[in-house]
matplotlib code that plots the C-alpha trace (Angstrom):
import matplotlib.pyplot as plt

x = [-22.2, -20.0, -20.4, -17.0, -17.2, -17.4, -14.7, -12.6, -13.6, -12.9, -9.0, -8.7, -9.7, -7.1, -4.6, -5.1, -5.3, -2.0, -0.3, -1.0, 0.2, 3.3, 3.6, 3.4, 2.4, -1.8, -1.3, 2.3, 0.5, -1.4, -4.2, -3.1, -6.2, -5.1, -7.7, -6.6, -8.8, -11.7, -13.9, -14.2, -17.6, -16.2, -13.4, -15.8, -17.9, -14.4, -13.7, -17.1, -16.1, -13.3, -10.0, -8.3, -4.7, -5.4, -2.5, -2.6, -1.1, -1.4, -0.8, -3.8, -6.3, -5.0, -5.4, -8.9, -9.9, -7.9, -10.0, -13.0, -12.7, -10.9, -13.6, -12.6, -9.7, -8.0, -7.4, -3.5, -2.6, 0.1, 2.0, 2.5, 3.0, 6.2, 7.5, 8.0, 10.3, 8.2, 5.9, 7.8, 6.6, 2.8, 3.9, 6.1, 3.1, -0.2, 1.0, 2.2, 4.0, 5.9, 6.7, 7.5, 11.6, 13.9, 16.6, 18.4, 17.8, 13.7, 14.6, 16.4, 13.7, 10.9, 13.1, 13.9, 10.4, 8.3, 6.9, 8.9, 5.4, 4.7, 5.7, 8.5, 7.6, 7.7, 9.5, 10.0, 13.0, 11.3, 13.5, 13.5, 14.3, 13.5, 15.9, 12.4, 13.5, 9.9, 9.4, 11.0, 13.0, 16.5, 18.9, 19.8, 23.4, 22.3, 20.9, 23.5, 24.7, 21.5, 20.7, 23.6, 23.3, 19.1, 20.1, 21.5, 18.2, 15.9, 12.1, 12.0, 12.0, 13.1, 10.6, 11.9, 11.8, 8.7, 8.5, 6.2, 7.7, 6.9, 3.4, 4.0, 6.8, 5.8, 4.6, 8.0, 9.4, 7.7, 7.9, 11.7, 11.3, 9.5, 12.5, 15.3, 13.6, 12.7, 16.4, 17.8, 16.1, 17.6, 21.3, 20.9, 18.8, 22.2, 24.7, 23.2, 21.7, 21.4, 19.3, 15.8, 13.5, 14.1, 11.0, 8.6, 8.2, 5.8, 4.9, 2.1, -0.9, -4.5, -3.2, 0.0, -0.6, -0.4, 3.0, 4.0, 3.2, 4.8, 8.1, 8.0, 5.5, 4.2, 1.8, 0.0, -1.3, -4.4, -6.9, -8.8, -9.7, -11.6, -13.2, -13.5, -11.8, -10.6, -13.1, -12.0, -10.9, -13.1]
y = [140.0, 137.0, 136.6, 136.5, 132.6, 132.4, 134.2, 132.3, 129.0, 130.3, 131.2, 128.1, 126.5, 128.3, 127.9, 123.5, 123.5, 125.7, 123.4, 120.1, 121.8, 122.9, 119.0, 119.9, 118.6, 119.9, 121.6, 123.1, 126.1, 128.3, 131.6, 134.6, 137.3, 140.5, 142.7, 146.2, 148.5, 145.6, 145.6, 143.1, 142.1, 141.4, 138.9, 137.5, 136.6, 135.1, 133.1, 131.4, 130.6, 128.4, 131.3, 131.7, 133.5, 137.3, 140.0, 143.3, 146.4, 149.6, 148.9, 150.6, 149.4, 146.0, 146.3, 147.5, 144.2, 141.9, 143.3, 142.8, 139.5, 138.3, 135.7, 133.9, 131.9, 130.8, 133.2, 133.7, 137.6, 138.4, 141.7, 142.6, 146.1, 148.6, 148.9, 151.9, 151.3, 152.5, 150.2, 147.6, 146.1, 146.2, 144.6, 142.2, 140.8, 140.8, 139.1, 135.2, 136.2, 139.2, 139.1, 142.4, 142.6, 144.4, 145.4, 143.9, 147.1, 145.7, 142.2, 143.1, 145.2, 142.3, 140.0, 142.3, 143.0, 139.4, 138.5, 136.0, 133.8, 133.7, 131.3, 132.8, 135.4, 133.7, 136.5, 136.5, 139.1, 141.4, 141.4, 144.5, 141.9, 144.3, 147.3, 149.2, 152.8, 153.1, 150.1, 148.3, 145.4, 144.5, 143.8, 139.8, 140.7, 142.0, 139.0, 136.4, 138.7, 139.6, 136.4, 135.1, 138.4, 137.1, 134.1, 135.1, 136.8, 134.7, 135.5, 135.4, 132.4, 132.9, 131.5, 132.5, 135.5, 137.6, 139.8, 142.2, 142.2, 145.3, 144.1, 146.0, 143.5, 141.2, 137.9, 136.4, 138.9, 138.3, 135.2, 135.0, 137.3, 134.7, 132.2, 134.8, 134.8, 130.8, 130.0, 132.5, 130.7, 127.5, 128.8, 130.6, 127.3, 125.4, 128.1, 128.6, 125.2, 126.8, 130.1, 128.6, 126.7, 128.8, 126.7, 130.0, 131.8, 134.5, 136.1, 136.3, 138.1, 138.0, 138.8, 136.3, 133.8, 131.2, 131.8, 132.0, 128.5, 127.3, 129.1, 127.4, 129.9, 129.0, 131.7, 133.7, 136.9, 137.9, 140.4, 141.8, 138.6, 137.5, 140.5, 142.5, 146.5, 148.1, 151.7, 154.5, 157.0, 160.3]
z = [-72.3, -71.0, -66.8, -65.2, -64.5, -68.6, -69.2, -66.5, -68.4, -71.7, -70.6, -68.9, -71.9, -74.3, -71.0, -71.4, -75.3, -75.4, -73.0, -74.6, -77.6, -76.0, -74.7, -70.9, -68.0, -67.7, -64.4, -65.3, -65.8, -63.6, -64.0, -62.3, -62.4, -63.0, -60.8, -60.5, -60.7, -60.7, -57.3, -54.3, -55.8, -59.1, -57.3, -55.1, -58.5, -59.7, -56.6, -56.7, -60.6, -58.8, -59.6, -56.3, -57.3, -57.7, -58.9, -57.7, -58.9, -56.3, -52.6, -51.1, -53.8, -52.6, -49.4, -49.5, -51.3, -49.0, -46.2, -47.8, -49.0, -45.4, -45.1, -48.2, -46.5, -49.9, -51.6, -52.8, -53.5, -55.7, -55.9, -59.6, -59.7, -58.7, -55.6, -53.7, -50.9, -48.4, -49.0, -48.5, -45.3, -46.2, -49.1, -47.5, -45.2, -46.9, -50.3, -50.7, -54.2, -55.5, -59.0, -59.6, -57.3, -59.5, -57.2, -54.1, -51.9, -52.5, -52.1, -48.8, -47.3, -48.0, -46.4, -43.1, -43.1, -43.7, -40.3, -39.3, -38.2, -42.0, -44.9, -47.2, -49.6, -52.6, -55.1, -59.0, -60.2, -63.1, -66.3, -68.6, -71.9, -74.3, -72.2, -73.0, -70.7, -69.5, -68.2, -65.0, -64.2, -64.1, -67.1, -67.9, -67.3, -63.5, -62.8, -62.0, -59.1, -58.2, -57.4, -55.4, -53.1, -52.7, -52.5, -49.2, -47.4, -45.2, -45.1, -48.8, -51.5, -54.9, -57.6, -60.6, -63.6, -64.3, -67.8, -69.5, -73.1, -75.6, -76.7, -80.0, -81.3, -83.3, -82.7, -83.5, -81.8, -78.8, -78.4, -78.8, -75.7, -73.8, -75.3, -73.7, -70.3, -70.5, -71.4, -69.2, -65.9, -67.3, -67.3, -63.9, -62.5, -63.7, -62.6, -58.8, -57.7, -53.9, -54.9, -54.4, -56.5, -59.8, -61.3, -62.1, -65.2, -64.9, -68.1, -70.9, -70.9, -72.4, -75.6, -75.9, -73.6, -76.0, -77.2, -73.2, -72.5, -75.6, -74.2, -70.9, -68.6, -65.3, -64.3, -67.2, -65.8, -67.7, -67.1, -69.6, -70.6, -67.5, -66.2, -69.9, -70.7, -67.7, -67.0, -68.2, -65.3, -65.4]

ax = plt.figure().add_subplot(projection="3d")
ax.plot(x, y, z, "-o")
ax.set_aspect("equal")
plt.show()
């Protein structure tokens, strides 16, 4: 059985060969690790493989960890998964990144609620490209207004687009997904030069990361393929 530390190599490893291949800059991409559901002990093994960006799913499961591992110093926790808005304010000041803002009324509540002593929240707008009904995020036509209303909000930074395209398309079909959100950014980089940096694109997972970084991805978010099938709930 592959340790935790190989399985962070091996990804990197398909993470460099896929961006030379895309002709990009070698550090254009980074590793998110997915760890929901994984425990402290299992991060702690993947910090001391050298991974230091973790993405989190459910608050309190979070939170738990954050605690735990509060003597690691370096550590950089994303918020990945759907936001409740009464969570908002734990949200809002334990995590550097949310990728997962889908709605201004979410965007406006992080930014009431970031402690002022903190950095920006760096924040990525989810994007429903495939309209699936069951899954979140906003629609591409939302997004131009959505951003000039964030655009507004202090407290918060905005990064860029994060997807989670129907992994049963095919591969062409997904990665024309990852082309839709890649040349989306561009236009609405273009159209609102004072919304933020607009230079993330958060999307592909262990399965499709590849095509990802040849469509212009940032972060990759990948779990499964660091830290091996999620258990099975009893």
């Amino acid at each position: 059985m592959s340790s935790i530390a190989d399985n962070i190599g091996s990804v990197t490893r398909r993470i460099q060969k896929a961006t030379l291949q895309a002709g990009r800059k070698p550090d254009s991409v980074q590793l998110l690790a997915v760890s929901k559901t994984r425990s402290a002990d299992e991060l702690r093994e993947a910090v001391l493989a050298g991974q230091r960006a973790f993405g989190e799913n459910y608050l309190q499961e979070a939170l738990d960890k954050i605690e735990a591992l509060n003597d690691i110093l370096d550590i950089e926790w994303h918020f990945i998964g759907p936001i409740q808005s009464n969570k908002t304010r734990q949200i809002a000041n334990s995590f550097a990144w949310v990728h997962s803002v889908d709605r201004l009324k979410i965007a406006r509540r992080l930014s009431e609620q970031r402690d002022p002593s903190l950095p920006p929240l760096n924040i990525c707008l989810q994007v429903n490209v495939n309209e699936e009904e069951s899954k979140s995020g906003c629609r591409l036509d939302e997004l131009p207004q959505l951003i000039a209303d964030i655009s507004e909000l202090p407290g918060i930074r905005l990064r860029g687009l994060m997807t989670i395209p129907d992994p049963s398309q095919s591969e062409t079909d997904l990665r024309n997904s990852f082309h839709i959100l890649a040349t989306t950014l561009a236009s609405l980089k273009a159209g609102h030069p004072d919304a933020g940096p607009l230079d993330t694109l958060s999307m592909g997972m262990s399965g499709d990361l590849e095509l990802a970084i040849a469509e212009g991805a940032t972060w990759v978010r990948v779990g499964t393929a660091l830290f091996g099938a999620r258990p099975v709930k009893s």
